[in-house]
gemmi code that builds the backbone of each chain (N, CA, C; Angstrom):
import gemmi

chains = {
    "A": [
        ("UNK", (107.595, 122.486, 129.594), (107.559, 121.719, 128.353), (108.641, 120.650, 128.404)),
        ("UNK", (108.306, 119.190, 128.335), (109.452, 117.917, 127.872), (109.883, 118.126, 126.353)),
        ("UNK", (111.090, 118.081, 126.657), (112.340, 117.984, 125.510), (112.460, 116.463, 125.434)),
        ("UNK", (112.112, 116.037, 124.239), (113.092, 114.801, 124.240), (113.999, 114.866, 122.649)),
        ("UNK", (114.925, 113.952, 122.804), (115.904, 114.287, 121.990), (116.345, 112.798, 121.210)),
        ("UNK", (116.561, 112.388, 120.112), (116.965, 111.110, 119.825), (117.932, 110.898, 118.454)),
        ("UNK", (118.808, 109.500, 118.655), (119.650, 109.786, 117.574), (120.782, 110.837, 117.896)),
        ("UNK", (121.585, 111.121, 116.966), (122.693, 112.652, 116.706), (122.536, 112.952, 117.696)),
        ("UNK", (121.253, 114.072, 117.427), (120.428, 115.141, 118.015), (120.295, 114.752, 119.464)),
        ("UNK", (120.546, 113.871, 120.282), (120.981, 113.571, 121.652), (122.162, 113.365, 121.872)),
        ("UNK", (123.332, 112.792, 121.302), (124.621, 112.410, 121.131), (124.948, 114.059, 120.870)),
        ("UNK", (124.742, 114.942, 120.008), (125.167, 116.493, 120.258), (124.749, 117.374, 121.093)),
        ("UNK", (123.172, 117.429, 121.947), (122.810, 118.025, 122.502), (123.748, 117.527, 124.183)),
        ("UNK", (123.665, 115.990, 124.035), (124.176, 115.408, 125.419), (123.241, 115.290, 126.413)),
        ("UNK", (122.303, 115.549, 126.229), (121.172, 114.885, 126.769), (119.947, 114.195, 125.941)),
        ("UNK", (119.176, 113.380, 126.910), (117.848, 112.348, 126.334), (116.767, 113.310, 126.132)),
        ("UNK", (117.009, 113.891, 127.406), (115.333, 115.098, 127.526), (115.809, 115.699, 128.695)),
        ("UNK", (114.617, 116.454, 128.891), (114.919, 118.026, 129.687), (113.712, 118.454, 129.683)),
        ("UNK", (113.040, 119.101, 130.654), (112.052, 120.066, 130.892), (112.481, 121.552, 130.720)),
        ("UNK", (112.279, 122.587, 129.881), (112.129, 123.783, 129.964), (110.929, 124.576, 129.906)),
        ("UNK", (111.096, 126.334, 130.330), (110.341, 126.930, 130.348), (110.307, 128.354, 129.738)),
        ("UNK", (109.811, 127.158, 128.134), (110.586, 128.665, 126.959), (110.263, 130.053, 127.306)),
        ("UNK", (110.883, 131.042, 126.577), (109.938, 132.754, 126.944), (108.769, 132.659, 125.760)),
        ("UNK", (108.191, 133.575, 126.611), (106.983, 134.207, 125.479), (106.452, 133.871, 123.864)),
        ("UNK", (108.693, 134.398, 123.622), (107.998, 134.605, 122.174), (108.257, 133.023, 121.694)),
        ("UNK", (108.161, 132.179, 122.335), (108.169, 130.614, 121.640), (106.884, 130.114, 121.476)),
        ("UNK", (106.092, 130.236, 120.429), (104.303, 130.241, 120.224), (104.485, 128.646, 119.260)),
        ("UNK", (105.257, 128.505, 118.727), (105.530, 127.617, 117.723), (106.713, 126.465, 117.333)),
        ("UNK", (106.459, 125.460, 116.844), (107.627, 124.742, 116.883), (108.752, 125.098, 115.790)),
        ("UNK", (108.921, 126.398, 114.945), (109.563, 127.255, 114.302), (110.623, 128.098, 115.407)),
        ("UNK", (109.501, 128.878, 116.071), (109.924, 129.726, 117.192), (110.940, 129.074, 118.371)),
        ("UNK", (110.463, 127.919, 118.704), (111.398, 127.319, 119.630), (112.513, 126.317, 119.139)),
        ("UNK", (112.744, 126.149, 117.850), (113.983, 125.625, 117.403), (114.884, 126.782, 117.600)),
        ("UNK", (114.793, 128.157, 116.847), (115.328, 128.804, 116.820), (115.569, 129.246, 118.503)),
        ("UNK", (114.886, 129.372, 119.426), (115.443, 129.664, 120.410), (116.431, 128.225, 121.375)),
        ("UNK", (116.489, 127.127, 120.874), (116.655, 126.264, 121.615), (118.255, 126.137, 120.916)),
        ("UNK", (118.537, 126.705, 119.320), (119.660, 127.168, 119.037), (120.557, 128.249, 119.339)),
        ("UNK", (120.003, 128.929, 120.465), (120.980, 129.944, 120.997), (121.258, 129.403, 122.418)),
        ("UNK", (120.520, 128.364, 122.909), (121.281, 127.601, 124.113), (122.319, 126.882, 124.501)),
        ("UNK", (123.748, 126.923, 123.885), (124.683, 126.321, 123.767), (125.080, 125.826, 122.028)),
        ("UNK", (126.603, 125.855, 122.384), (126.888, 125.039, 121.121), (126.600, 123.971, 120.616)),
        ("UNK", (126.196, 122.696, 121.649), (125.892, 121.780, 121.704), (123.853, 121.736, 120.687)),
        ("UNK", (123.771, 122.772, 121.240), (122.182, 122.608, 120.411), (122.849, 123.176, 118.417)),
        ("UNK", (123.510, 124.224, 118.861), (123.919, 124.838, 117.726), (124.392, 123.832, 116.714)),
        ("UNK", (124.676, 123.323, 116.759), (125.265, 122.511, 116.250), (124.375, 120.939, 115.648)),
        ("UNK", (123.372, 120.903, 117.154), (122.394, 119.643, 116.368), (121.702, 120.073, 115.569)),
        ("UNK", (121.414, 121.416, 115.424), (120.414, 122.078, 114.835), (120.668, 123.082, 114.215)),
        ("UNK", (121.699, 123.066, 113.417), (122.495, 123.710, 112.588), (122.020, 123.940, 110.859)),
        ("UNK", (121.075, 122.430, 110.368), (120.712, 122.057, 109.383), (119.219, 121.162, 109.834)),
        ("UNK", (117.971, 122.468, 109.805), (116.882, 121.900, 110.177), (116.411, 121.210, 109.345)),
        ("UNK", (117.117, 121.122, 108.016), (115.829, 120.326, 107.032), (116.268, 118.433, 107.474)),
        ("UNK", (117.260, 118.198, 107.871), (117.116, 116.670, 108.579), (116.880, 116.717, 110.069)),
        ("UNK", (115.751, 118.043, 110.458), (115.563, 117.649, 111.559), (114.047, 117.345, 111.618)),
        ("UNK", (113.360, 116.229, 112.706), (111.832, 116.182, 112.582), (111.433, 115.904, 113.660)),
        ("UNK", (110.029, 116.743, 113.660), (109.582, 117.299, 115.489), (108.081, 116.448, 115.731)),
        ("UNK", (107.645, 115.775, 116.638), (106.794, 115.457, 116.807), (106.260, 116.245, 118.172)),
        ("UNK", (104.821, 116.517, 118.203), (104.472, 117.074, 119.396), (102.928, 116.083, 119.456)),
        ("UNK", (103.229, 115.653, 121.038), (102.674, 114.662, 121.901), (102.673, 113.848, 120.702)),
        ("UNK", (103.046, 113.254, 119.998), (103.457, 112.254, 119.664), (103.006, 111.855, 118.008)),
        ("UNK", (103.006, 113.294, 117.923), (102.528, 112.977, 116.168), (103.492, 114.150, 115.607)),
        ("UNK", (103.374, 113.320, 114.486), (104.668, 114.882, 113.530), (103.677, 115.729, 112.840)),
        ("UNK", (104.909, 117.295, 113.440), (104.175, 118.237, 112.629), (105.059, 119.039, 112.485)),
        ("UNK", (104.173, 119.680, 111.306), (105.122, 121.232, 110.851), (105.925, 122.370, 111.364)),
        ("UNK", (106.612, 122.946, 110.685), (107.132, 124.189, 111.982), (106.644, 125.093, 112.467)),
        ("UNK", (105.322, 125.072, 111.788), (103.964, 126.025, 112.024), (103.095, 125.736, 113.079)),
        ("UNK", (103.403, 124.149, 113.392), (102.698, 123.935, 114.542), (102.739, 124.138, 115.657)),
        ("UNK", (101.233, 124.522, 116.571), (101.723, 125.795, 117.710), (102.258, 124.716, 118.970)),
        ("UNK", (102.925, 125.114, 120.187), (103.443, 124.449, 121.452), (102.936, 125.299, 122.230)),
        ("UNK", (102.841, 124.185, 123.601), (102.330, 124.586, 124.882), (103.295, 124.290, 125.632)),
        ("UNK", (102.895, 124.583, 126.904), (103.957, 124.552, 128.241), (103.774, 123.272, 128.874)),
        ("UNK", (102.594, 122.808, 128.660), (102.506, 121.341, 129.261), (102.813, 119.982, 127.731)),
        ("UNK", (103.129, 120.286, 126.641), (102.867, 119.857, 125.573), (104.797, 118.418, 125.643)),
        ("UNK", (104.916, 117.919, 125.056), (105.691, 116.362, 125.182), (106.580, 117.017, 123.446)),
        ("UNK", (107.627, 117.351, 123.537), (107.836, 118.068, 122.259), (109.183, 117.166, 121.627)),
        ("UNK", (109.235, 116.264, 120.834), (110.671, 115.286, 120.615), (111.295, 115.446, 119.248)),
        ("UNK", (112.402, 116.079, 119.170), (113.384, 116.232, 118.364), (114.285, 115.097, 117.978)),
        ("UNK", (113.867, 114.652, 116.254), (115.004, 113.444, 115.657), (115.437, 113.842, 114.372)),
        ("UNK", (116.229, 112.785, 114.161), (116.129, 112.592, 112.309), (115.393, 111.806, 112.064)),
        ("UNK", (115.555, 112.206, 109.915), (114.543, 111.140, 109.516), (114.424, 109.828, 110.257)),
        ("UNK", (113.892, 108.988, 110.141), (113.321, 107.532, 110.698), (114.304, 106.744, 109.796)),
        ("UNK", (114.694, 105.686, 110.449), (116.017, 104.547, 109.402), (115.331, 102.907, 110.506)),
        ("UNK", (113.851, 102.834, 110.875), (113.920, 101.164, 111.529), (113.430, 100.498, 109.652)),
        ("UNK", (112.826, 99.270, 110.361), (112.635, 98.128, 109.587), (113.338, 97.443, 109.281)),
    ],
    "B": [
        ("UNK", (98.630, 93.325, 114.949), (98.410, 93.298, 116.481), (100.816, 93.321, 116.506)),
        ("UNK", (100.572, 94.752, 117.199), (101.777, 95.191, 117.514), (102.452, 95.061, 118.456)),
        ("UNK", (104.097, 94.466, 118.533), (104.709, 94.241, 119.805), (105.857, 94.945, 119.351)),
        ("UNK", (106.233, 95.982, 120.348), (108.176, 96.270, 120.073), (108.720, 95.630, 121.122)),
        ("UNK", (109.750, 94.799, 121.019), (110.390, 94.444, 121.682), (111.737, 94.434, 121.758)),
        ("UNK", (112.493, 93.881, 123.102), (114.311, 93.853, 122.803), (114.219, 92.631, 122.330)),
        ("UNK", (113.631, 91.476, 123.172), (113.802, 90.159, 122.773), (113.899, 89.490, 121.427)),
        ("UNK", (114.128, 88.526, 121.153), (114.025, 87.942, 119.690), (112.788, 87.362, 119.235)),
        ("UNK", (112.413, 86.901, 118.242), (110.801, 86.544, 118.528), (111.312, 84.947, 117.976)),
        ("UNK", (110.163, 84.074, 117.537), (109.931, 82.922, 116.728), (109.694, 83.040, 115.613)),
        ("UNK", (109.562, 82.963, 114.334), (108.844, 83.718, 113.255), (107.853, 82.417, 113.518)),
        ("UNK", (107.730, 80.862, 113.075), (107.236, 80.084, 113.398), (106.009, 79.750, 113.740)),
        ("UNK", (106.512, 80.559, 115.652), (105.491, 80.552, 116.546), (104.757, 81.561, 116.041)),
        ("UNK", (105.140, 83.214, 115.407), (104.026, 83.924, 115.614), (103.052, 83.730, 114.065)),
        ("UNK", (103.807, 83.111, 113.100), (103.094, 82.869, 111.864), (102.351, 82.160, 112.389)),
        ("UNK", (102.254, 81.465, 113.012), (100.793, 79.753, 113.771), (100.029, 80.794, 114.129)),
        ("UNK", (100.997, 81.435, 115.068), (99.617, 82.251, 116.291), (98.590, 83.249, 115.672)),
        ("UNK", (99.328, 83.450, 114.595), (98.531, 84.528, 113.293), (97.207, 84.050, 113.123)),
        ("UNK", (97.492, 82.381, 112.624), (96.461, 82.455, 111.850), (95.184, 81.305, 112.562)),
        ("UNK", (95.797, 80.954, 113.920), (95.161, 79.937, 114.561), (93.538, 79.834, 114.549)),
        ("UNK", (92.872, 79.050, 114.373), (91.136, 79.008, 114.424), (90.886, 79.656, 113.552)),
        ("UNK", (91.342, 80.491, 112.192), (90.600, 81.455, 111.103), (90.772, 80.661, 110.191)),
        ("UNK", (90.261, 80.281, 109.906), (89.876, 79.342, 108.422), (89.596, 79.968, 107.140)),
        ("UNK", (89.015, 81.297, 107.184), (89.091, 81.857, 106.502), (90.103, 83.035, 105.528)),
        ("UNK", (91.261, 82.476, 106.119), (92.481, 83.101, 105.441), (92.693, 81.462, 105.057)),
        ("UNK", (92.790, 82.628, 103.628), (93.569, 81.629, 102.316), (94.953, 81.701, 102.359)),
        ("UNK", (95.506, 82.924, 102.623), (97.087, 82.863, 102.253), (97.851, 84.117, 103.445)),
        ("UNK", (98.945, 83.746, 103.603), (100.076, 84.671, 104.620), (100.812, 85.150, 104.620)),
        ("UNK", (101.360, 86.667, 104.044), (102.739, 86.876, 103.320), (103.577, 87.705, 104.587)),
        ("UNK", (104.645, 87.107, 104.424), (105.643, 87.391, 105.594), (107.028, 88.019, 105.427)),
        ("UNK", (107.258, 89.181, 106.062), (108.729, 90.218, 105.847), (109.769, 90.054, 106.815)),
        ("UNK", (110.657, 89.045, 106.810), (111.253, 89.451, 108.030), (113.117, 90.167, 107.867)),
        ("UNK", (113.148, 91.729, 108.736), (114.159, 92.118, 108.420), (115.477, 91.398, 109.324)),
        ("UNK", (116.750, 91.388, 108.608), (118.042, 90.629, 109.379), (118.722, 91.984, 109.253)),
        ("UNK", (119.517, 91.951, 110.366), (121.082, 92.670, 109.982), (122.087, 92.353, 109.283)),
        ("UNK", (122.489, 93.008, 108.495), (123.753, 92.248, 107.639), (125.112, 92.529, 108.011)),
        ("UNK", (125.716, 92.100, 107.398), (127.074, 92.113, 107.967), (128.011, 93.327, 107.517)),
        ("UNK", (127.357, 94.063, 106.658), (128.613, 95.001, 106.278), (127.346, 96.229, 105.880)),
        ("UNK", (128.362, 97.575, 106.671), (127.952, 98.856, 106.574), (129.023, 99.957, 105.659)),
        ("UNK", (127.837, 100.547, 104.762), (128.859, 101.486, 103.866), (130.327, 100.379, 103.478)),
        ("UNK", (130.399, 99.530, 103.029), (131.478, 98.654, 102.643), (132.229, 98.092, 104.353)),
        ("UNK", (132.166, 98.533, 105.207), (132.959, 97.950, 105.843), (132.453, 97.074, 106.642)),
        ("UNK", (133.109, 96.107, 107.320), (132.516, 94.899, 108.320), (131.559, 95.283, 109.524)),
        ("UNK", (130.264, 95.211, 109.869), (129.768, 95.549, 110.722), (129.646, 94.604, 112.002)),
        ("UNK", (130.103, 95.028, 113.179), (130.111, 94.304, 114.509), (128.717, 94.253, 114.865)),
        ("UNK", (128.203, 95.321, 115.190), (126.679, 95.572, 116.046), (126.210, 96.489, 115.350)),
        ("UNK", (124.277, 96.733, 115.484), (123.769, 98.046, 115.118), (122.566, 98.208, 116.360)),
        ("UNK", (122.822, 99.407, 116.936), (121.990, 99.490, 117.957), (120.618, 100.328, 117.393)),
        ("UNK", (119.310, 99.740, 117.687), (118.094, 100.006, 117.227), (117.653, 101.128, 118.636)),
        ("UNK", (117.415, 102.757, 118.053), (116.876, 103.197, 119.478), (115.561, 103.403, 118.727)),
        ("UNK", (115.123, 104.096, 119.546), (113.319, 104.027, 119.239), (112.369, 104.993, 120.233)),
        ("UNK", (111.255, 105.608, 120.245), (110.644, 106.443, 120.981), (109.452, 105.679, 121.471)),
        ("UNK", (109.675, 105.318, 122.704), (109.149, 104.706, 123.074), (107.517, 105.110, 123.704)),
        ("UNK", (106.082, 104.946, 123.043), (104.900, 105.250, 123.434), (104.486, 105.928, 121.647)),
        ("UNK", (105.316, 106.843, 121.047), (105.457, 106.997, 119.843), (105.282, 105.993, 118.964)),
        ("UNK", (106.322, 104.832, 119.135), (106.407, 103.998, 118.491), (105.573, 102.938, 117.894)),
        ("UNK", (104.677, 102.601, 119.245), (103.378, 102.155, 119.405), (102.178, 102.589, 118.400)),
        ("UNK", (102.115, 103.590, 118.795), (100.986, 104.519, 118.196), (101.336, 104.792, 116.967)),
        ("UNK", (102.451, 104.889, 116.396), (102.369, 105.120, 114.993), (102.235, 103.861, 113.950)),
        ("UNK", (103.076, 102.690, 114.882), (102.759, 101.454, 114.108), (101.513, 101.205, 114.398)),
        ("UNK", (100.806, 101.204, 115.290), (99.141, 100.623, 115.068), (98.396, 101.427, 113.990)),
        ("UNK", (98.917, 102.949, 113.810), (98.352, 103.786, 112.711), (98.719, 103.069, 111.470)),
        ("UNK", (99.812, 102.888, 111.299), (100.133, 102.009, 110.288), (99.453, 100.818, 109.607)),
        ("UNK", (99.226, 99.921, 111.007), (98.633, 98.905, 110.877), (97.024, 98.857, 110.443)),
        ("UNK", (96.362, 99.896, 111.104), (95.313, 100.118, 110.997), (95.005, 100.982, 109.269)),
        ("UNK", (96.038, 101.705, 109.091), (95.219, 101.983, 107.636), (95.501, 100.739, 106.559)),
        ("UNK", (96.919, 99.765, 106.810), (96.450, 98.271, 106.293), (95.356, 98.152, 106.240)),
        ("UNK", (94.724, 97.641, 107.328), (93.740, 97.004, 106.913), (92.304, 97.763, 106.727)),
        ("UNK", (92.648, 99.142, 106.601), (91.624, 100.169, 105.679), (91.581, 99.844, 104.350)),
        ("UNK", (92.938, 99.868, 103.632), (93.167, 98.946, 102.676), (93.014, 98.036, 101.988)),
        ("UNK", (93.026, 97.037, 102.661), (92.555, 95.490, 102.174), (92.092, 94.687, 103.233)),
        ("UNK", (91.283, 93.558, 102.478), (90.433, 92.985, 103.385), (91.565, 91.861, 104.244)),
        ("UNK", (91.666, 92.270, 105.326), (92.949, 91.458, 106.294), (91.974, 90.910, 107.016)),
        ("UNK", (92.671, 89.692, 107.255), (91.671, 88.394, 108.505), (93.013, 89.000, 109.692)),
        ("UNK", (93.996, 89.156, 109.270), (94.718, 88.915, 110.641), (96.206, 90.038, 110.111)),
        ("UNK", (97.005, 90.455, 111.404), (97.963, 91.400, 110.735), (98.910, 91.082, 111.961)),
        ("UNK", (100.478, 91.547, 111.699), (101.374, 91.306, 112.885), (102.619, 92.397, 112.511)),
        ("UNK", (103.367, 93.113, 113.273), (104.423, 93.659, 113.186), (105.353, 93.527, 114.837)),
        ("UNK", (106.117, 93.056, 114.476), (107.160, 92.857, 115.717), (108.122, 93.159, 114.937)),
        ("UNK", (108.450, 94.676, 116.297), (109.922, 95.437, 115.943), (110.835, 95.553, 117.113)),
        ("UNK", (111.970, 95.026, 116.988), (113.107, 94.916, 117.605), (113.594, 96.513, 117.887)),
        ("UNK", (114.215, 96.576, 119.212), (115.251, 97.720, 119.390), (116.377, 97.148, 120.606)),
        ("UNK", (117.213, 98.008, 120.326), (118.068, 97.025, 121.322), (119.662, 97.193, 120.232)),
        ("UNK", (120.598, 96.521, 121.084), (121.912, 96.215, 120.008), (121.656, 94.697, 119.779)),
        ("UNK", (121.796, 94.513, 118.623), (121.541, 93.606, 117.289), (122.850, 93.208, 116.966)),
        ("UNK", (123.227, 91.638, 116.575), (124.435, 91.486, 115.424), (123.997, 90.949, 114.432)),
        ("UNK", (125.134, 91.094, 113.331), (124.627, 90.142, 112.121), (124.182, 89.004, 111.928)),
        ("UNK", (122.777, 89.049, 111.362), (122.367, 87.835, 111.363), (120.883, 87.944, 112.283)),
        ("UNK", (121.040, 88.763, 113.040), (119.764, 88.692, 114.033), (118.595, 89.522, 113.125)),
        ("UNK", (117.572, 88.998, 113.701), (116.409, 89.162, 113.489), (115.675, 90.897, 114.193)),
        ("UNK", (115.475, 91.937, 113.170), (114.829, 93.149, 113.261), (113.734, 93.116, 113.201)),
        ("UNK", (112.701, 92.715, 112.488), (111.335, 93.179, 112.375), (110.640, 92.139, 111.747)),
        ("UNK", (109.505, 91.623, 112.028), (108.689, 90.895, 111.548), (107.207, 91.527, 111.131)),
        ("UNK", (107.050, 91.372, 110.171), (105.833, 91.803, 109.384), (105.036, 90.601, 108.724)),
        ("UNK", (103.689, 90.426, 109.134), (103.118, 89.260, 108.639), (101.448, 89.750, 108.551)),
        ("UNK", (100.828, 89.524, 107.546), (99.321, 89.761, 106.962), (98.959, 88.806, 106.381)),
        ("UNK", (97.680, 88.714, 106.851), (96.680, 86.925, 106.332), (95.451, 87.740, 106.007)),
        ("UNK", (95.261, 87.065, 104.765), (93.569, 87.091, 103.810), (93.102, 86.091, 103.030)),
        ("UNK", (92.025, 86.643, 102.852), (91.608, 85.478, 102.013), (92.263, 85.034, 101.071)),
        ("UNK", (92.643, 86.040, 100.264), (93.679, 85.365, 98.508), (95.006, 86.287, 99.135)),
        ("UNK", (95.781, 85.585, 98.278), (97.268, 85.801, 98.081), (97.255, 87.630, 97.787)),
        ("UNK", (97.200, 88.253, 96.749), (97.532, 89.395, 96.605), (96.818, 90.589, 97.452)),
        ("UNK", (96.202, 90.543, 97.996), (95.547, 91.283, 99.442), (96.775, 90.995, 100.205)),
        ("UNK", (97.541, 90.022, 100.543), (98.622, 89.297, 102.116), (99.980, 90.102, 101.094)),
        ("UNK", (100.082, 89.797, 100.084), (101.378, 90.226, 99.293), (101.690, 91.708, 99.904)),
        ("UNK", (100.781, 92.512, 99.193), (100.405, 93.955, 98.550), (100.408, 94.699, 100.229)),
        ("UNK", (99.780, 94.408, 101.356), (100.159, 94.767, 102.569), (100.849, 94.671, 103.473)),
        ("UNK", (101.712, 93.058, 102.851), (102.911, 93.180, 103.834), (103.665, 94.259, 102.953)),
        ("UNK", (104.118, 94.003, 101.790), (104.841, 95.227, 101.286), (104.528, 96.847, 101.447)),
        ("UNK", (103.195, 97.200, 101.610), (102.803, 98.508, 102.447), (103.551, 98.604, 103.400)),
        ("UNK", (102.839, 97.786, 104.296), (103.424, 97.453, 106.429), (104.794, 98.043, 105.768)),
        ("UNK", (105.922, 97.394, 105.408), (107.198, 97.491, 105.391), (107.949, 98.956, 104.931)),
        ("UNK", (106.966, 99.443, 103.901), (107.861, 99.997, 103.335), (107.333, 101.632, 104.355)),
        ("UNK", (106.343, 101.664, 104.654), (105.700, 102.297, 105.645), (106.231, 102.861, 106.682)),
        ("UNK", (106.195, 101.336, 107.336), (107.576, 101.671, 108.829), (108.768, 102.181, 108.562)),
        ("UNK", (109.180, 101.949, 107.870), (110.738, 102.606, 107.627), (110.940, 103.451, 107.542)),
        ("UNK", (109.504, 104.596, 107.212), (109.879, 106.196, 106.964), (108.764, 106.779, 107.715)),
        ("UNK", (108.080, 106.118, 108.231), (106.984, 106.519, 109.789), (107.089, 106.328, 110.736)),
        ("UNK", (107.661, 105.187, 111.508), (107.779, 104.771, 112.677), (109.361, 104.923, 113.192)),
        ("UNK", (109.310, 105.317, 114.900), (109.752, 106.377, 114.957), (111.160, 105.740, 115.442)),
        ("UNK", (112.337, 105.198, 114.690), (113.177, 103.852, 114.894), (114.721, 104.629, 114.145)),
        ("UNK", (115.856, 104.200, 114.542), (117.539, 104.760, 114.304), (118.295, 103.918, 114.304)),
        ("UNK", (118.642, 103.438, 113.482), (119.702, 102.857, 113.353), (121.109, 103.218, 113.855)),
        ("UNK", (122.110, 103.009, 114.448), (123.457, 103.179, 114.677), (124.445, 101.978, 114.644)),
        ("UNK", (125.019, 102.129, 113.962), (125.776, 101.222, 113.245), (127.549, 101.175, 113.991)),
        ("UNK", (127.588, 99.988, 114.334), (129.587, 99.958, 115.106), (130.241, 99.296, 113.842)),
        ("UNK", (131.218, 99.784, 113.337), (132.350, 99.316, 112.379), (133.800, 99.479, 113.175)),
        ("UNK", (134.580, 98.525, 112.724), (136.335, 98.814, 113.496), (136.390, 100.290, 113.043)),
        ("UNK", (135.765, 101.312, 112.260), (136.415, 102.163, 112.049), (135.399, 103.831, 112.888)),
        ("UNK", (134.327, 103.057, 114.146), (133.840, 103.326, 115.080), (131.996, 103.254, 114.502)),
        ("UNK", (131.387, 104.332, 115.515), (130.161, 104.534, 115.028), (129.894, 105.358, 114.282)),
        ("UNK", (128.314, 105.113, 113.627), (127.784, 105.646, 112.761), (126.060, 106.235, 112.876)),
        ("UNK", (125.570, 107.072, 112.609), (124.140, 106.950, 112.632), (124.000, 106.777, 111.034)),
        ("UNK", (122.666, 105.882, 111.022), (122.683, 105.616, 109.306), (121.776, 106.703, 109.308)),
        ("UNK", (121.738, 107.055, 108.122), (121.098, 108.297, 107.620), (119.794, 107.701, 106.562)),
        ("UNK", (118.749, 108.342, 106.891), (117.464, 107.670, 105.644), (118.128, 107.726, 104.194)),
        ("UNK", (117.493, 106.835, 103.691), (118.148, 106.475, 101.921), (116.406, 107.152, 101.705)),
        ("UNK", (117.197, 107.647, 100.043), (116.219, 108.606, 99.440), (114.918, 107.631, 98.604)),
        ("UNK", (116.043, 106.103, 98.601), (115.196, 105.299, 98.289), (114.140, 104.686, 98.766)),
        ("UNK", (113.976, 104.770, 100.029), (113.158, 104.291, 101.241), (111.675, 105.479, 100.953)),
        ("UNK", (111.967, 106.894, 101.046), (111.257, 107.366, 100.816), (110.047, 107.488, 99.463)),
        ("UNK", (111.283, 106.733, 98.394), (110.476, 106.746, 97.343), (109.481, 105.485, 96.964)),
        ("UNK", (109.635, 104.432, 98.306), (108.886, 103.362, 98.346), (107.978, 103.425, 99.141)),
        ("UNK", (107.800, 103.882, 100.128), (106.876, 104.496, 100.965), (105.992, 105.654, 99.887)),
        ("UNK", (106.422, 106.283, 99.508), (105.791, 107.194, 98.516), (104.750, 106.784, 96.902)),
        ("UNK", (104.891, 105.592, 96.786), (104.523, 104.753, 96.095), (102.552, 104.109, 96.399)),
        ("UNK", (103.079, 104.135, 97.604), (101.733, 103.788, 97.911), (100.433, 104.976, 97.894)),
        ("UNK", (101.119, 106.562, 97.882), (99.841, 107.196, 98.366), (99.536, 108.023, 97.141)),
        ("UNK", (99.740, 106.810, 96.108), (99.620, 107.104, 94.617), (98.200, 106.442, 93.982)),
        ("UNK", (97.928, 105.659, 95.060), (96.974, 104.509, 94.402), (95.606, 105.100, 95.357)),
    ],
}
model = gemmi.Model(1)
for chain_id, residues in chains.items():
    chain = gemmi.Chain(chain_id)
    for i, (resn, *xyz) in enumerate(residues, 1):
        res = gemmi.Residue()
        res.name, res.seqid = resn, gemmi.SeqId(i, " ")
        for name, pos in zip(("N", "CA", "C"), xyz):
            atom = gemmi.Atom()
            atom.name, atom.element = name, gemmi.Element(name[0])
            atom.pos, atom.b_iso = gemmi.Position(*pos), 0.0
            res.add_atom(atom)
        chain.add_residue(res)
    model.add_chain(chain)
structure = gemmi.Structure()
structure.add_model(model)
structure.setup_entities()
């Protein structure tokens, strides 16, 4: 699975993106915040306060209910601030 | 018809290129965002625009495209800047042509208020007193929110 990361949420994690290969119980984009917060302080910390965080998978936003795959493009930001 | 770019654009050139050979647009209403000079009160040097790039695309043409689900558009344009920016430079251009005036009004103000809380864009802001990420205003949301009232 591609990690990408933008904003903060790259400036704390310290990286752009990353490929991992969550366990099992990561079925959901609920499930894998919470596990991607026990990977260092550095995540702990971007993701400390999920309600300014927002997940798009392959390239559309969705809920925390929405399910993830292993081949799936998964990108972690904050709200949106262009125009 | 969507471009992100680093470069700067023309407004000029792309208002002509808008509306070239259509005769049938009556009128052209045009948004264009600047950087200003001062953040949270203090003097702003630079603001660097990041952006998700392939995302970005695709959500502004979604954008663009329920425009002109909307109203009857002869022609539509959004050019968005990313990149580090100074005051004074040119962020985003938004431009819609129709037949009458309030169809071109009513969707550039959609387009705009749209992107700002859909498309997938960050502001970071340099002050002498370092950086910043700007954080969404609650107001942005409540203008964007405006529209999916009607």
């Amino acid at each position: 699975m591609k990690l990408l990361y933008f904003a903060w949420l790259r400036a704390r994690i310290g990286t752009a993106e990353e490929t991992l290969d969550p366990p099992p119980e990561v079925t959901d984009v609920a499930s894998l915040l919470r596990w991607l917060q026990g990977r260092g302080p550095g995540y702990a910390e971007a993701l400390k306060d999920l309600s300014v965080v927002r997940v798009a998978v392959n390239h559309d936003y969705v809920p925390p209910s929405h399910p993830v795959r292993s081949g799936d493009e998964v990108a972690l930001f904050p709200p949106m601030t262009g125009g | 018809m969507i471009r992100v770019q680093r470069e700067d654009f023309d407004p000029a050139a792309a208002l002509a290129e808008l509306t070239r050979g259509n005769h049938r647009i009556g009128g052209v209403a045009s948004f264009i965002g600047l950087v200003r000079d001062v953040a949270e009160g203090a003097p702003l040097r630079a603001m660097t625009l990041e952006h998700y790039p392939g995302m970005t695309e695709k959500k502004l043409a979604e954008i663009e495209a329920e425009a002109r689900r909307r109203w009857p558009l002869e022609a539509s344009l959004v050019i968005h800047r990313y990149g580090r920016l100074e005051p004074g430079d040119r962020i985003v251009l938004v431009a819609t042509a129709s037949p009458h005036r309030a169809a071109a009004f009513e969707s550039c103000a959609f387009l705009v208020d749209w992107l700002k809380t859909k498309a997938p864009f960050w502001k970071h802001e340099e002050t002498e007193a370092g950086g910043r990420w700007v954080e969404a205003r609650v107001g942005d949301d409540a203008a964007a929110a405006r529209w999916t009232q009607e």
